[in-house]
C-alpha positions in Angstrom: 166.4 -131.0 -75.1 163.2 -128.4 -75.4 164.4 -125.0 -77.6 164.5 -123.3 -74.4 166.8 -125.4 -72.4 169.4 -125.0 -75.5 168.7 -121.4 -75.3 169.8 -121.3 -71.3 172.2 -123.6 -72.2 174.1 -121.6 -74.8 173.8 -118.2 -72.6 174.6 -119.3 -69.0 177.3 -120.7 -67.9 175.7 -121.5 -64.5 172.8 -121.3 -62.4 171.9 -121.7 -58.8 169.3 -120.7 -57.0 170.7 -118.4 -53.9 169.3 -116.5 -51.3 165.7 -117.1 -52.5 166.4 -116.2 -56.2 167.8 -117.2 -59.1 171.7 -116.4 -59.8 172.9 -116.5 -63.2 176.7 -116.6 -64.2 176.6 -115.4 -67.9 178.8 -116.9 -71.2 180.9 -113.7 -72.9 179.7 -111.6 -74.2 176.6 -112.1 -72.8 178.4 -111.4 -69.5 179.2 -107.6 -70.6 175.3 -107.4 -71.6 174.6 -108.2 -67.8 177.1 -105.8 -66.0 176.2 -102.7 -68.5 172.4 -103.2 -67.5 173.7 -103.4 -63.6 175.7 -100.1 -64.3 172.6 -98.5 -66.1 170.2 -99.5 -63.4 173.1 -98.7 -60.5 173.6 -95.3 -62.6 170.2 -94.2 -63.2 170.5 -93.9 -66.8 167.6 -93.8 -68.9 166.7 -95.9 -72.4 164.7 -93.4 -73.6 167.2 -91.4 -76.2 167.4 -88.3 -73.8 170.8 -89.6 -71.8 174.0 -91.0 -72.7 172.7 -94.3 -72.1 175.2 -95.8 -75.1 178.1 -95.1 -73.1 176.8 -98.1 -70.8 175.6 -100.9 -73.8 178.3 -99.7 -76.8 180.8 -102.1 -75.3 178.5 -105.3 -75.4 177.8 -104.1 -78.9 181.4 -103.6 -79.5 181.7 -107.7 -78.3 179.1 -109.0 -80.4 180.1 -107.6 -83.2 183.7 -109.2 -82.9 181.8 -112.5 -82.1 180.3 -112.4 -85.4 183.0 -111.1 -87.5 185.6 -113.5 -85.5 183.6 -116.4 -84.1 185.7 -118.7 -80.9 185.5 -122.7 -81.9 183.4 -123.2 -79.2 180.9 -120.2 -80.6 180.9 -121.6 -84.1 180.1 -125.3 -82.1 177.4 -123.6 -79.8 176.0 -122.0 -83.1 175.8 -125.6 -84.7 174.3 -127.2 -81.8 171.3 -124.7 -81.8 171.2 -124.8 -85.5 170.8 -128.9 -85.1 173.4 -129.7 -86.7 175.2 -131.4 -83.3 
């Protein structure tokens, strides 16, 4: 499998292509990373350091950090298989 695919593979849960587009289903936390951009884009919120844009991506940062500190089975697995060690 090409880097890339094993990339896709370890974020997405599921794709399908849909009404002319792609749809993705995201993996958590990955999931979170998705809806706060939707909720910043839906809210109007700006990146730029002028707004209280952290209020909408804290909570994926809030995830990750758990991830890392508290890995799943199936994370520490996913992070073998990308690693090559799978």
């Amino acid at each position: 499998m090409l880097p890339f695919h094993r990339l896709l593979d370890f974020l997405c849960l599921n794709t399908e292509f849909r009404d002319g587009g792609l749809s993705v289903t995201w993996k958590k936390p990955y999931d979170a990373l998705a809806e706060s951009i939707d909720a910043a884009n839906k809210s109007g919120v700006a990146f730029d350091g002028s707004s209280d844009a952290h209020q909408v991506w804290l909570p994926f940062v809030d995830g990750v950090r758990t991830m890392c500190l508290r890995p799943s089975a199936e994370t520490r697995f996913q992070m073998q298989v990308l690693e090559g060690g799978v």
